[in-house]
OpenMM code with the backbone's topology and positions (N, CA, C; nanometers):
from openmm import Vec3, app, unit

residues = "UNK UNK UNK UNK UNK UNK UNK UNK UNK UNK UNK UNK UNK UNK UNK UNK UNK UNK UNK UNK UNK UNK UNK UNK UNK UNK UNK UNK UNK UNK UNK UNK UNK UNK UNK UNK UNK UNK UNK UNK UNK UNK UNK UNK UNK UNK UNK UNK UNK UNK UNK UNK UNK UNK UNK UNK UNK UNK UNK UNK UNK UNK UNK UNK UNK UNK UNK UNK UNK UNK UNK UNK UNK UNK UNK UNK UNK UNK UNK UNK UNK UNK UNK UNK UNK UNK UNK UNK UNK UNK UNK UNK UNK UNK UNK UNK UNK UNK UNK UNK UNK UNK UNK UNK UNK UNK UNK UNK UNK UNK UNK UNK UNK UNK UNK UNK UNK UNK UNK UNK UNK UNK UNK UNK UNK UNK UNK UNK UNK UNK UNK UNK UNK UNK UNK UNK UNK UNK UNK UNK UNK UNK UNK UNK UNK UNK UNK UNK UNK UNK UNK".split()
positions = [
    Vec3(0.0845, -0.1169, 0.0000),
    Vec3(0.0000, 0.0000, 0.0000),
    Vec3(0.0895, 0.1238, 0.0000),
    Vec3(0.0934, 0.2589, -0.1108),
    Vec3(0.1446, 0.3653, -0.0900),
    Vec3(0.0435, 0.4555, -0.0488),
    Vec3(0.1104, 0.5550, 0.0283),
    Vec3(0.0719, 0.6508, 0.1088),
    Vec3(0.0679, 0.8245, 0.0334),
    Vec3(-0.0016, 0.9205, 0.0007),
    Vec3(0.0220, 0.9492, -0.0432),
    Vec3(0.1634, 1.0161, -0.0200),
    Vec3(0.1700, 1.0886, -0.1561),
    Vec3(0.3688, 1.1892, -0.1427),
    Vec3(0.2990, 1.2975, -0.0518),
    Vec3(0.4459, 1.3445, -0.0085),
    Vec3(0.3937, 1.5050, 0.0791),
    Vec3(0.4456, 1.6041, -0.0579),
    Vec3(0.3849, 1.7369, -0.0758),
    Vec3(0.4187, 1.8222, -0.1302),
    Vec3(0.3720, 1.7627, -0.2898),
    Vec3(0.3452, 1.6767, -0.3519),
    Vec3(0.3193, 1.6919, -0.4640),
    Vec3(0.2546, 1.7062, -0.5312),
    Vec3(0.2368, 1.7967, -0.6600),
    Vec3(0.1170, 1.8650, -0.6928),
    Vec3(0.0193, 1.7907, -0.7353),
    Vec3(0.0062, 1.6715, -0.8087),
    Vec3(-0.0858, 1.6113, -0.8610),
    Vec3(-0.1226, 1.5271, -0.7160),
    Vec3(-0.0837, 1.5664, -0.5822),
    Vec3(-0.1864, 1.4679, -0.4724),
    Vec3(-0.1922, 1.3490, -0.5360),
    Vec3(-0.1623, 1.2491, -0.6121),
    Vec3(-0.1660, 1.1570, -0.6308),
    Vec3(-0.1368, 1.0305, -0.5111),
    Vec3(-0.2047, 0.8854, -0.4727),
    Vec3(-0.1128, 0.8350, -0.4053),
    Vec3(-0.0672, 0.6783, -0.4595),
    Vec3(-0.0289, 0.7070, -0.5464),
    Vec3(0.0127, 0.6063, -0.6714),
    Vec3(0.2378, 0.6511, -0.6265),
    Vec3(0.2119, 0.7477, -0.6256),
    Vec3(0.3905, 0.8073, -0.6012),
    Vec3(0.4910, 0.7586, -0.4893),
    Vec3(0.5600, 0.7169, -0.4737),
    Vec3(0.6196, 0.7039, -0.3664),
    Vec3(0.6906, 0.8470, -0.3295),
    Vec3(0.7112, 0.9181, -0.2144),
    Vec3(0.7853, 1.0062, -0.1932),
    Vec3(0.9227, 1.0628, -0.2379),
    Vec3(1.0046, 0.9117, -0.2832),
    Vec3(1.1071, 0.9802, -0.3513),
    Vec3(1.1203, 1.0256, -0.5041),
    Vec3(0.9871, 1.0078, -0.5487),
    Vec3(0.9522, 0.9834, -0.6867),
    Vec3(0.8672, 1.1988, -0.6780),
    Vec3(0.8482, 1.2315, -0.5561),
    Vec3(0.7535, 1.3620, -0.5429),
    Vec3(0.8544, 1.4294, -0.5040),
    Vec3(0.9092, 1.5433, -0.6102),
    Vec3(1.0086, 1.6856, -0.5338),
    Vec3(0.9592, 1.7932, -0.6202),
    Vec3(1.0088, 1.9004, -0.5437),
    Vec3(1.0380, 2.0002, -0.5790),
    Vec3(0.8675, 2.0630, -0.6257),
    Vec3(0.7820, 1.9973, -0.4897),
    Vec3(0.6085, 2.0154, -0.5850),
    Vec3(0.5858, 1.9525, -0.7274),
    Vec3(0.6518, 1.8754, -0.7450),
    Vec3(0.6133, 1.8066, -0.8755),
    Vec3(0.5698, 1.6663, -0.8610),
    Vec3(0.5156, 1.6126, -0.9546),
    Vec3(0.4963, 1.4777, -0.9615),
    Vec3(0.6143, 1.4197, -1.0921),
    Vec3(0.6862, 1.3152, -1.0137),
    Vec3(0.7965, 1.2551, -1.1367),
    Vec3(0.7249, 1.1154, -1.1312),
    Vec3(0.6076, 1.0564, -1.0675),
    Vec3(0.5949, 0.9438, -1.1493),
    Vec3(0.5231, 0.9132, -1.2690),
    Vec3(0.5164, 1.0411, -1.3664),
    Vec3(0.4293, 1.0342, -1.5059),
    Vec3(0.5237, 1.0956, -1.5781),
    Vec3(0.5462, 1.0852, -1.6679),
    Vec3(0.5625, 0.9041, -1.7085),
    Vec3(0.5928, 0.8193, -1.6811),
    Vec3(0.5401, 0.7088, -1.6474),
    Vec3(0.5887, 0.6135, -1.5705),
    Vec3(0.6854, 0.5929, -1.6334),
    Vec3(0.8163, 0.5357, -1.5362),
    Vec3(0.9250, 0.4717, -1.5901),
    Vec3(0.9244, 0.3025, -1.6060),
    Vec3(0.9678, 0.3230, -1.7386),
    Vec3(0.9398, 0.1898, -1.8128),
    Vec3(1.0616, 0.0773, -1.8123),
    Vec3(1.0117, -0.0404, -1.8218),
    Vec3(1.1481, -0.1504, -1.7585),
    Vec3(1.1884, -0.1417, -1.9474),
    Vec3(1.2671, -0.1821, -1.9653),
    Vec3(1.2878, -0.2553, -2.1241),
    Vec3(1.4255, -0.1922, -2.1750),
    Vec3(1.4204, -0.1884, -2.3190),
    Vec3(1.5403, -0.0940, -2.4079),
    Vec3(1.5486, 0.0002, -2.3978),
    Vec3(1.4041, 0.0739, -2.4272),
    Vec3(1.3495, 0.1830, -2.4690),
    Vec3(1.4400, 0.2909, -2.4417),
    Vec3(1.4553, 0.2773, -2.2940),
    Vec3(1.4767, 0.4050, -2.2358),
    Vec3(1.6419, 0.4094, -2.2109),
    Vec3(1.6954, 0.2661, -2.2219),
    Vec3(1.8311, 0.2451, -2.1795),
    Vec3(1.9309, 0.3219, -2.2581),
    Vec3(1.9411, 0.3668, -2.3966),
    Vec3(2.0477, 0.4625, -2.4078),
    Vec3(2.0240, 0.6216, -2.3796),
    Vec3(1.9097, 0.6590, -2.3267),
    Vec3(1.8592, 0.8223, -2.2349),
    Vec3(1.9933, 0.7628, -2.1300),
    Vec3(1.9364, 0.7083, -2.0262),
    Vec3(1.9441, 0.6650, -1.9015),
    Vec3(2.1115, 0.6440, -1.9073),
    Vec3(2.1926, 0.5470, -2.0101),
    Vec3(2.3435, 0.5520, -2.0341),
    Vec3(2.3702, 0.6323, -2.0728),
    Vec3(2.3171, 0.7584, -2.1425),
    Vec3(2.4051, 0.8760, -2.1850),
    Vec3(2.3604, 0.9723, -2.0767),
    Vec3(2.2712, 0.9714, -1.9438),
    Vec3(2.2679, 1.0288, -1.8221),
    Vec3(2.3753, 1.0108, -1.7495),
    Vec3(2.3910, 0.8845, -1.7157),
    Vec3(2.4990, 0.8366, -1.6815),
    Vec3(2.6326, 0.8708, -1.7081),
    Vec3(2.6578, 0.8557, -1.8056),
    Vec3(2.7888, 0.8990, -1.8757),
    Vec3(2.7766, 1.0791, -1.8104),
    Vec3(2.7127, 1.1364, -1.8491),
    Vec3(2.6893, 1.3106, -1.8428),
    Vec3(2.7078, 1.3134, -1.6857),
    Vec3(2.6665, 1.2484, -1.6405),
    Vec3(2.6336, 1.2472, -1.4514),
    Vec3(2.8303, 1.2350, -1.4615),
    Vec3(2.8650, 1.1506, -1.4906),
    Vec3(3.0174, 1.1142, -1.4551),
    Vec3(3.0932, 1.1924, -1.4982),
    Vec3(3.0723, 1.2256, -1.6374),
    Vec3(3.1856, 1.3793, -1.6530),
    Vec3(3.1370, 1.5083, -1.5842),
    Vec3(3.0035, 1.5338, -1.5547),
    Vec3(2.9699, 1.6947, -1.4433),
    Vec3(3.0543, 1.6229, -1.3060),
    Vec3(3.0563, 1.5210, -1.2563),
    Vec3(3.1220, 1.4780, -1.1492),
    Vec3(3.2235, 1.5511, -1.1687),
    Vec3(3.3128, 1.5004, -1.2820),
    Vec3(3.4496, 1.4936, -1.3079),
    Vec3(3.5291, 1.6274, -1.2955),
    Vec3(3.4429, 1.7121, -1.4005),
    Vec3(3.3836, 1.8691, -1.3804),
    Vec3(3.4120, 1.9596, -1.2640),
    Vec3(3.3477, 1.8996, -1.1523),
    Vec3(3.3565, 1.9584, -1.0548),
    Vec3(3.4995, 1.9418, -0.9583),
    Vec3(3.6033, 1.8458, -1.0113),
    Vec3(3.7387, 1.8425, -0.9971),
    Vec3(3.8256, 1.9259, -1.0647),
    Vec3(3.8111, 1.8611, -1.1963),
    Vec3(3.9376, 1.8912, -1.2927),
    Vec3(3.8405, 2.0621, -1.3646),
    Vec3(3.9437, 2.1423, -1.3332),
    Vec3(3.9379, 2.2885, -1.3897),
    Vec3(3.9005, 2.3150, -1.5017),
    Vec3(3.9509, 2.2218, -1.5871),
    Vec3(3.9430, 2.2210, -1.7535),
    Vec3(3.8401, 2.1587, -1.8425),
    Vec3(3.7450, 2.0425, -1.7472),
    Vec3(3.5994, 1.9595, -1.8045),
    Vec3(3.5665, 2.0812, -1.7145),
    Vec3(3.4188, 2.0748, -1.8495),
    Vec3(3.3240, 2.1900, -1.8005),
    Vec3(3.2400, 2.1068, -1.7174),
    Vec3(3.1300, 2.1640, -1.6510),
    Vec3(3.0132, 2.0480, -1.5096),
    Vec3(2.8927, 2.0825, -1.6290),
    Vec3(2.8750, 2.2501, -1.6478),
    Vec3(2.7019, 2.2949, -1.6631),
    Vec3(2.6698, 2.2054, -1.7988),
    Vec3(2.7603, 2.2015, -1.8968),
    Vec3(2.6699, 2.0951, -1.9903),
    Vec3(2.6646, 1.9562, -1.9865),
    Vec3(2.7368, 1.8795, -1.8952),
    Vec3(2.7154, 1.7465, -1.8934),
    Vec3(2.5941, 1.7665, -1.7794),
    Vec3(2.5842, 1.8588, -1.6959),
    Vec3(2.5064, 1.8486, -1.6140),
    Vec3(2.3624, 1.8607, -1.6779),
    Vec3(2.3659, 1.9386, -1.7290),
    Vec3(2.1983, 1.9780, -1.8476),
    Vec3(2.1884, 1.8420, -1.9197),
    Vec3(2.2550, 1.8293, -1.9952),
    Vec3(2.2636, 1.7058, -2.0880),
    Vec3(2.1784, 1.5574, -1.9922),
    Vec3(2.2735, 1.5750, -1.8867),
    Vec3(2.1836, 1.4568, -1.8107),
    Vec3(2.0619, 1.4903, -1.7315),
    Vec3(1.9977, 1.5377, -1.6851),
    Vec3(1.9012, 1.6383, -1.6762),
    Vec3(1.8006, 1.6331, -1.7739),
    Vec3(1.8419, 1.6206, -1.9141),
    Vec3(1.7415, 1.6183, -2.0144),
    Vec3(1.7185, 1.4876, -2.0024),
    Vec3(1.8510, 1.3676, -1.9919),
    Vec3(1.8017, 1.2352, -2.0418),
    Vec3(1.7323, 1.1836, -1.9740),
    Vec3(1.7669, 1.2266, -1.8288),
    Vec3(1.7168, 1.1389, -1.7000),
    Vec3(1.5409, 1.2099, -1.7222),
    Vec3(1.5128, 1.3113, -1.7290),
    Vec3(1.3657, 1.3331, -1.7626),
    Vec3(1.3161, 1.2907, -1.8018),
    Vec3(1.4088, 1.2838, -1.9724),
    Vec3(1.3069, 1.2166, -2.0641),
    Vec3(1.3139, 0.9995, -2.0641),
    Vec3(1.3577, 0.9485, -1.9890),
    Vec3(1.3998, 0.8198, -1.9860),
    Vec3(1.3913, 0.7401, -1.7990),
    Vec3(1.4066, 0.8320, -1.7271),
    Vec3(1.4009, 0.8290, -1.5736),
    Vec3(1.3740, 0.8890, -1.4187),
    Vec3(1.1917, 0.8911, -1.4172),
    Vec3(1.1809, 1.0380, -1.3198),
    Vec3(1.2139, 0.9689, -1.2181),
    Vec3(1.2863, 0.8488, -1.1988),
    Vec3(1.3705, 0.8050, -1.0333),
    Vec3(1.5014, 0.8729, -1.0398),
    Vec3(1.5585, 0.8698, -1.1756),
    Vec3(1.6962, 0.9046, -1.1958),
    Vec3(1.7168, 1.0565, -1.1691),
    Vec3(1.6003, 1.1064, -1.2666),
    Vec3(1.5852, 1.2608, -1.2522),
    Vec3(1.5668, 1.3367, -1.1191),
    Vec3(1.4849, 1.2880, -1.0263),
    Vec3(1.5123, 1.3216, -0.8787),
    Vec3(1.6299, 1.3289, -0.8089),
    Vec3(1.7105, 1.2144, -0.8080),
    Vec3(1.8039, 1.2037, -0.7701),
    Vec3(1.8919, 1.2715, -0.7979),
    Vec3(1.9345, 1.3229, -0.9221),
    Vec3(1.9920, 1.4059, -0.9449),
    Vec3(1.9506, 1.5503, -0.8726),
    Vec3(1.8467, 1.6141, -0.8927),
    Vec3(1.8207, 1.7078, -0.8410),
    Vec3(1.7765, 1.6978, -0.6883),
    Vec3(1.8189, 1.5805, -0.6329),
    Vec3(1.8650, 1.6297, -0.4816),
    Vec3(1.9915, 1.5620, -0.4167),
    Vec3(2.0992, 1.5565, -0.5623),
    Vec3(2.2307, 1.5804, -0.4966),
    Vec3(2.2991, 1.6604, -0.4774),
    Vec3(2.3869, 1.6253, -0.3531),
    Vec3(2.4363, 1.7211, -0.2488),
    Vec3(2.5394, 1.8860, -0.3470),
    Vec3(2.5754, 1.8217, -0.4853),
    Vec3(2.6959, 1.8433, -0.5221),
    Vec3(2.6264, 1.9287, -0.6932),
    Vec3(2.5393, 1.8370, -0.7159),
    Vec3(2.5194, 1.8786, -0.8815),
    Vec3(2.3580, 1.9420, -0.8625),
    Vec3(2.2889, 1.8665, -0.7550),
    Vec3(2.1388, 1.9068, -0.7618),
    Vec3(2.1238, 2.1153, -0.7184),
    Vec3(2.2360, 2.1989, -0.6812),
    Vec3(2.1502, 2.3223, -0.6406),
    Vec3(2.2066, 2.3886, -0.7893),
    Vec3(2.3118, 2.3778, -0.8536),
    Vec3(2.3408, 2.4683, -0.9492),
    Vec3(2.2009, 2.4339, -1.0616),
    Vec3(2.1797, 2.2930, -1.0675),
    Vec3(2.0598, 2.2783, -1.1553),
    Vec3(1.9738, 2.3399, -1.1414),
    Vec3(1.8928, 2.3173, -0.9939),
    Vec3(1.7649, 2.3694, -0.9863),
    Vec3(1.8339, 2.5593, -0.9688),
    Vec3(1.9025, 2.6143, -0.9322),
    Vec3(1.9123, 2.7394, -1.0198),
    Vec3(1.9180, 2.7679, -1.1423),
    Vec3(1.9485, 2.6840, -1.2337),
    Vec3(1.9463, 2.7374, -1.3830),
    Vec3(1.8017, 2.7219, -1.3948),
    Vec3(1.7611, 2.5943, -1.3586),
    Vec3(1.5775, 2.5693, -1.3895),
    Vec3(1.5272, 2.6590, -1.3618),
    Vec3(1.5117, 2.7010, -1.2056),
    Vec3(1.4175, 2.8336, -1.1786),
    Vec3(1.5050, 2.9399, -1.2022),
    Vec3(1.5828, 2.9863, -1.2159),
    Vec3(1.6267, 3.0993, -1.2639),
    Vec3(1.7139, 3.1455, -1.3710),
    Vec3(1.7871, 3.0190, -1.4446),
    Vec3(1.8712, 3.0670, -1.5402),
    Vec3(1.9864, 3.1103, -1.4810),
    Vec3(2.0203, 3.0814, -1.4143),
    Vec3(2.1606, 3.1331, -1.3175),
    Vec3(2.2786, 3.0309, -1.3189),
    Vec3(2.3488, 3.1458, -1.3639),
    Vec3(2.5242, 3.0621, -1.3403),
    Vec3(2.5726, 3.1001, -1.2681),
    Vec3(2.6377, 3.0410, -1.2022),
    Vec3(2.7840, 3.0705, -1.0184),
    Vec3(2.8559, 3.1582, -1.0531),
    Vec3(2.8733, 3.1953, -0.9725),
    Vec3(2.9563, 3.2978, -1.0114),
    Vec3(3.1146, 3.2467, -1.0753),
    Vec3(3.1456, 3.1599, -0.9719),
    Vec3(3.2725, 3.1029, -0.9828),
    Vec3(3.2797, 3.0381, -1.1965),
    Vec3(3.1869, 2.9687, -1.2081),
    Vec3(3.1362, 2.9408, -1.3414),
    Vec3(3.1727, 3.1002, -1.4483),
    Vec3(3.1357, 3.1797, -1.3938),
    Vec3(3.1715, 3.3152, -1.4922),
    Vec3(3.2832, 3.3808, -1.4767),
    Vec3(3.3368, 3.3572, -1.4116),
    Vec3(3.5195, 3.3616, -1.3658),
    Vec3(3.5701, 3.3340, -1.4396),
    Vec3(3.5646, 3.1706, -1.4758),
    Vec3(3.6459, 3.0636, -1.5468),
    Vec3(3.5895, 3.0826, -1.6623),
    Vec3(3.4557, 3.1642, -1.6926),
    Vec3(3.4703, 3.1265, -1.8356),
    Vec3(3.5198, 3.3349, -1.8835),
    Vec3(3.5298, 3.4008, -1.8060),
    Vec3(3.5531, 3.5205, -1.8316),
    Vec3(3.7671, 3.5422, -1.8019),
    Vec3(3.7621, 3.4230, -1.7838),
    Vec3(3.9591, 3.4082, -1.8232),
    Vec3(3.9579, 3.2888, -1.9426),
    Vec3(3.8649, 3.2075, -1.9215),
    Vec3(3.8890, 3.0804, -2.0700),
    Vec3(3.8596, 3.0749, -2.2145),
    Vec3(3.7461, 3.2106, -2.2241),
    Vec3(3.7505, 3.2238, -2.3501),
    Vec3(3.8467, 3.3423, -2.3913),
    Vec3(3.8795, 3.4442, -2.3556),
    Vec3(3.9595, 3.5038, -2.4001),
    Vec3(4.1125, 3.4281, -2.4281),
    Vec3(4.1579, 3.3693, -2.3339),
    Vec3(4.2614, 3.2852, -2.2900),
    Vec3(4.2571, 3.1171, -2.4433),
    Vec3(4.1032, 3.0821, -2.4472),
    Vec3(4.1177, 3.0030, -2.6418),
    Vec3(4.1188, 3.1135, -2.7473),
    Vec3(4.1038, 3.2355, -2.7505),
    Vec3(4.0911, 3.3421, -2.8601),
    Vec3(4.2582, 3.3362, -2.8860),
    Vec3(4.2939, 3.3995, -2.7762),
    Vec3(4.4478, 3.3872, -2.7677),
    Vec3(4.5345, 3.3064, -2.8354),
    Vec3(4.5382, 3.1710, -2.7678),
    Vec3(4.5732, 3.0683, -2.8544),
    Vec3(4.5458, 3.0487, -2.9595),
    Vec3(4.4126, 3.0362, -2.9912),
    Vec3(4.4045, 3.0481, -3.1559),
    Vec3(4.4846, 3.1391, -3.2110),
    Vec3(4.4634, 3.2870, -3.1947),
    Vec3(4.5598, 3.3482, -3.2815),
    Vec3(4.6965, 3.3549, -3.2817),
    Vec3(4.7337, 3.2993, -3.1803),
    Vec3(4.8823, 3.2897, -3.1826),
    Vec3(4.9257, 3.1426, -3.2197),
    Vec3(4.8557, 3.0492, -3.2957),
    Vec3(4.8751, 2.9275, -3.2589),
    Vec3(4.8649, 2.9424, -3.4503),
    Vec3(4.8769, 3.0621, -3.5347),
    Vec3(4.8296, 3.0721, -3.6457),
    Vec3(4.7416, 3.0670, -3.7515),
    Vec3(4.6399, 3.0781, -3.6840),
    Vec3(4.5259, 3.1040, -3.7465),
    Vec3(4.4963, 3.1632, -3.8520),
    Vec3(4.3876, 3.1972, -3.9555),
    Vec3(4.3925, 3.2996, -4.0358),
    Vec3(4.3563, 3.3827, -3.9629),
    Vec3(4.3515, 3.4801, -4.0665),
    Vec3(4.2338, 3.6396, -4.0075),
    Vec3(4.1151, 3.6199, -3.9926),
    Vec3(4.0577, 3.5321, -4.0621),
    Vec3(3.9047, 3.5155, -4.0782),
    Vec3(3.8546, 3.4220, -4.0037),
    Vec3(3.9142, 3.2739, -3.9558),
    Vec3(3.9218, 3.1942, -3.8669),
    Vec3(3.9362, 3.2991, -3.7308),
    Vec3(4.0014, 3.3699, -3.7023),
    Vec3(4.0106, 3.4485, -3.6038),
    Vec3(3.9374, 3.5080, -3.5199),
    Vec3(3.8961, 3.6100, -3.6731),
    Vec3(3.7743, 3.6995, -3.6167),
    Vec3(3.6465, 3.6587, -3.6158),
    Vec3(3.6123, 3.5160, -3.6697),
    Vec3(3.5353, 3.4368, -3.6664),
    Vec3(3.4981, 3.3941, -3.4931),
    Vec3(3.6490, 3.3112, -3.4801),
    Vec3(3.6194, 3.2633, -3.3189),
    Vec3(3.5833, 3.3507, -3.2494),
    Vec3(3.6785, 3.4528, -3.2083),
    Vec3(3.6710, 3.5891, -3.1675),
    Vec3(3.5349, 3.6535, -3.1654),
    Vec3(3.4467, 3.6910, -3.3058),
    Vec3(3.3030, 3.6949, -3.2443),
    Vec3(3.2061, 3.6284, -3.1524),
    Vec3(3.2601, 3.4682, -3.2068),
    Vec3(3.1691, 3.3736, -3.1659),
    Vec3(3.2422, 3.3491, -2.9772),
    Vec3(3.3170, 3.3954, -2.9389),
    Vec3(3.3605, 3.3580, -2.7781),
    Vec3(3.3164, 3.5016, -2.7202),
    Vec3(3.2825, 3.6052, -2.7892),
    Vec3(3.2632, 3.7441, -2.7024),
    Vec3(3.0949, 3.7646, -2.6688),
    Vec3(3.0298, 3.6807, -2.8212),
    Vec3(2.9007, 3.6610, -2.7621),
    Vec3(2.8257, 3.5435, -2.6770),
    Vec3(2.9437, 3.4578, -2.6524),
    Vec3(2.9233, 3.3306, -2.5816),
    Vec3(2.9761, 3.4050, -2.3928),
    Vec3(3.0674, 3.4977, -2.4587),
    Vec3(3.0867, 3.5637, -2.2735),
    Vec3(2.9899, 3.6681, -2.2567),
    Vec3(2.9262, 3.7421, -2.3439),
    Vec3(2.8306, 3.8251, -2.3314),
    Vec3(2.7156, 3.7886, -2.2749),
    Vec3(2.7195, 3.6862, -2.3252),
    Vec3(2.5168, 3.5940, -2.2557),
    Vec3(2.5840, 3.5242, -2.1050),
    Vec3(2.6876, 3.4816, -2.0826),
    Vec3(2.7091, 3.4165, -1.9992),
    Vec3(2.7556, 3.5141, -1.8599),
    Vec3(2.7578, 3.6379, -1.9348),
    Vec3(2.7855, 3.7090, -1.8264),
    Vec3(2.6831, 3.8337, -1.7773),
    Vec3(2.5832, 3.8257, -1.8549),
    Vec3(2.4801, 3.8986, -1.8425),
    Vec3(2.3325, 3.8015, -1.7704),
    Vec3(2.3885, 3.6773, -1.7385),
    Vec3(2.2941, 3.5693, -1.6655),
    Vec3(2.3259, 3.5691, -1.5002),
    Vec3(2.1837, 3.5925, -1.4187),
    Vec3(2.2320, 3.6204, -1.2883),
    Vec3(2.2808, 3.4824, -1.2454),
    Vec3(2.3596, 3.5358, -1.1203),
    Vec3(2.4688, 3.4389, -1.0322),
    Vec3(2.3597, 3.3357, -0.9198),
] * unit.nanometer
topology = app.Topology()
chain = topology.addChain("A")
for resn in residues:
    res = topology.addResidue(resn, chain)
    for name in ("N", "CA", "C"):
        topology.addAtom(name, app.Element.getBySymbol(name[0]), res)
């Protein structure tokens, strides 16, 4: 017999509690046993292990393996997808981008020394002119949005 979840919006009592966060209901769609869902769920996986990795090594980025798995685990695992968003380590930067679109600050640091810092290299690494000013646009409007997104 389940009881209902606390906090979840559809009151349902079909849910088990760890399946109900954040006021939501994650057991619809139900998660399905089979193939179907198994390469979402392995390329979550995989994404879960490099945002891990991410959050060590300076040079793997976290926020897109972290999104990336985030999408799969949604679309393939609302047990998986919880879990993620209530770990200790990857679950608060998420649920800030979700409800707010927000990057860390520390996140706009590293990318407000790393893209200037690949512009660099490229052009000194011999580039053309046009390859150049190519990257060069494309990293000033990639720091422009990223730095105009609250912390």
């Amino acid at each position: 017999m389940t009881r209902p979840a606390k906090n979840c919006a559809c009151a349902c009592t079909c849910c088990p509690d760890d399946l109900c966060s954040f006021s939501e209901c994650h057991c619809s769609p139900s998660e399905k046993p089979g193939v179907g869902n198994l390469p979402l769920r392995l390329l979550g996986g995989g994404a879960v292990g490099l945002a891990l990795a991410g959050v060590f090594l300076p040079l793997l980025p976290t926020t897109p393996f972290l999104l990336l798995a985030a999408w799969a685990f949604a679309h393939s695992s609302p047990r998986l997808d919880a879990w993620l968003h209530t770990h200790p380590q990857l679950g608060p930067p998420l649920t800030d981008w979700e409800s707010r679109r927000a990057i860390p600050r520390k996140a706009k640091v590293f990318a407000g020394v790393s893209l200037p810092a690949s512009w660099l290299l490229l052009w000194t690494g011999g580039a053309s002119t046009a390859v150049a000013a190519s990257a060069g646009a494309g990293l000033a409007a990639a720091a422009l949005w990223i730095l105009t997104r609250p912390s």
